[in-house]
C-alpha positions in Angstrom: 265.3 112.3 264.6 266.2 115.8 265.4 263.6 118.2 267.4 264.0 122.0 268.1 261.5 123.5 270.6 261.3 127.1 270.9 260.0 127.7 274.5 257.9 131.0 273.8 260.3 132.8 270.8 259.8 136.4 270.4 261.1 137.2 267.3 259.7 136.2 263.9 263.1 136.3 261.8 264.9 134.3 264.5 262.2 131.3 264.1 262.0 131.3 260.0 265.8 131.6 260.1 265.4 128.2 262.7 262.6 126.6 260.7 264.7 127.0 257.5 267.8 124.9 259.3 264.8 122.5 260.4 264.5 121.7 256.5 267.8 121.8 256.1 268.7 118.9 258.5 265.3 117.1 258.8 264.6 118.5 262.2 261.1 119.0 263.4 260.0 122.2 264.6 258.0 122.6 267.9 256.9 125.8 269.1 255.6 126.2 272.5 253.3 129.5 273.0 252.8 132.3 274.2 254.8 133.2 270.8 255.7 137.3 269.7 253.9 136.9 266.8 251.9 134.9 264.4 253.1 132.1 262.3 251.6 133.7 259.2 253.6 136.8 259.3 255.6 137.6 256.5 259.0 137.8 258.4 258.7 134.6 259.9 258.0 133.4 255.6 260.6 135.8 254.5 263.0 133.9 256.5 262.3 130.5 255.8 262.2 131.7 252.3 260.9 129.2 250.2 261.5 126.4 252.4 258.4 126.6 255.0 256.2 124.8 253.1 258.2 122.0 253.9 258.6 122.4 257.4 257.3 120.3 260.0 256.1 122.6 262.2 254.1 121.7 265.6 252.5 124.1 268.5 251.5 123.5 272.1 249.4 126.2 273.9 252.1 125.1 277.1 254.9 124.2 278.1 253.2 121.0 279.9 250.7 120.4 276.7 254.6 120.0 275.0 255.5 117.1 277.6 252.1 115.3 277.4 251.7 115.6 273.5 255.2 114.0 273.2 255.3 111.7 276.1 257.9 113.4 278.2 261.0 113.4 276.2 264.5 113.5 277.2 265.1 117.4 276.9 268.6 118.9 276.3 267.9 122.7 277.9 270.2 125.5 276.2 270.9 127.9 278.5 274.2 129.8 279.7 273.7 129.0 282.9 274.6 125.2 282.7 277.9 124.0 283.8 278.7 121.5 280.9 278.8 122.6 277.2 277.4 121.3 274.5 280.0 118.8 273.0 280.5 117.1 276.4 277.0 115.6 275.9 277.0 112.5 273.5 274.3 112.4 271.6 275.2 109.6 268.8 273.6 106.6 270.3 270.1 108.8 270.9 267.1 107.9 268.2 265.3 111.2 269.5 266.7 114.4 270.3 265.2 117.3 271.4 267.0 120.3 272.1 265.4 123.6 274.2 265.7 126.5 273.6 264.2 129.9 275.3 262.9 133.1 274.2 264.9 135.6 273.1 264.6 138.3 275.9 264.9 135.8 279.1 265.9 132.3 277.9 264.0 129.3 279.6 262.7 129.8 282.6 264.3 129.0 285.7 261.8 127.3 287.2 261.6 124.8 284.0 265.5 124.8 284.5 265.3 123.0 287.4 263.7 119.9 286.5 266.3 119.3 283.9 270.0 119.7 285.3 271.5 116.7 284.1 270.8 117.5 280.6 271.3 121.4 280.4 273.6 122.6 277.6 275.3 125.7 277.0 277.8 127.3 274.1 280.7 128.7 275.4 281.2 132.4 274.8 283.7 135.1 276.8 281.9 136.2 280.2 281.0 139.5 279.1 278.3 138.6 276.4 275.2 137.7 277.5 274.0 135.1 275.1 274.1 134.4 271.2 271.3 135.0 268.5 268.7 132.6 268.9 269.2 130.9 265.6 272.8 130.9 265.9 272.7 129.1 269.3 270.1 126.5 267.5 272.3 125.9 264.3 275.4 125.4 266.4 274.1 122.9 269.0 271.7 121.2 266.2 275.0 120.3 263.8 277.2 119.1 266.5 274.3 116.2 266.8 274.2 115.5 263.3 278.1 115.4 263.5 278.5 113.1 265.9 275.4 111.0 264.8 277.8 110.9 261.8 275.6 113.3 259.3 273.1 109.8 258.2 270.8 110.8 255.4 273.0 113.7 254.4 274.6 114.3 250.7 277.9 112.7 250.6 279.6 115.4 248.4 278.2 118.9 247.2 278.5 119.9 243.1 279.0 122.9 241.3 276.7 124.0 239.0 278.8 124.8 236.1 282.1 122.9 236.7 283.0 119.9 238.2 285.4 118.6 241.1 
């Protein structure tokens, strides 16, 4: 199974937007507080549009109430400050993945960083950008697990509504 954790997001639209791609691809959706806002804001609905009742969405009041409430998972860190990418990491063979990301403003802390060097990820991007949108970032690393995990419990082949293939 897929997890995203959001370590402290800021930004309502990004997290719908993030809980909407959760639905999409099964994923559960942990959010780890302080956050920017409260989940029952209407952007954070507006973005996840009709789709959040169907989310599976869980909260920790800590970063460390995260660990203990799901027995100290292997974590894949995004952060541009890795030295391997994403794709060099295979995930296939994993039951359980949980991918990290960090606020919007600041990323994931440093000091959080540390413990997890062998599984930090980043996305490549030219030197002078500082980082991607947040839901971006999560949709990019998030489908290159399904991909190589080989896209199980996905539709085979999409249809039109009016015509057919």
């Amino acid at each position: 199974m897929l997890h995203i954790v959001l370590h402290e997001p800021e930004m309502p639209a990004n997290t719908g937007n993030i809980g909407r791609t959760c639905v999409a691809t099964g994923a559960v959706l942990h959010l780890i507080e302080p956050m920017g806002f409260l989940l029952n804001e209407k952007m954070v609905k507006r973005a996840g549009l009709d789709y959040w009742d169907k989310l599976d969405v869980r909260t920790y009041i800590n970063f460390e109430d995260f660990l203990e409430k799901n027995h100290n998972p292997r974590l894949y860190m995004a952060t541009t400050k890795s030295k391997q990418t994403y794709v060099d990491v295979d995930y296939s063979k994993e039951e359980d993945v949980y991918l990290m990301f960090g606020k919007e403003s600041a990323g994931i802390p440093e000091e959080i960083l540390l413990d997890y060097k062998e599984t930090a990820i980043r996305i490549p991007m030219l030197d002078h950008i500082r980082s991607l949108n947040l839901s971006n970032s999560v949709a990019i690393v998030a489908y290159e697990v399904l991909r190589q995990q080989g896209f199980e419990h996905f539709q085979k082949q999409g249809q039109l509504h009016e015509y057919e293939w």
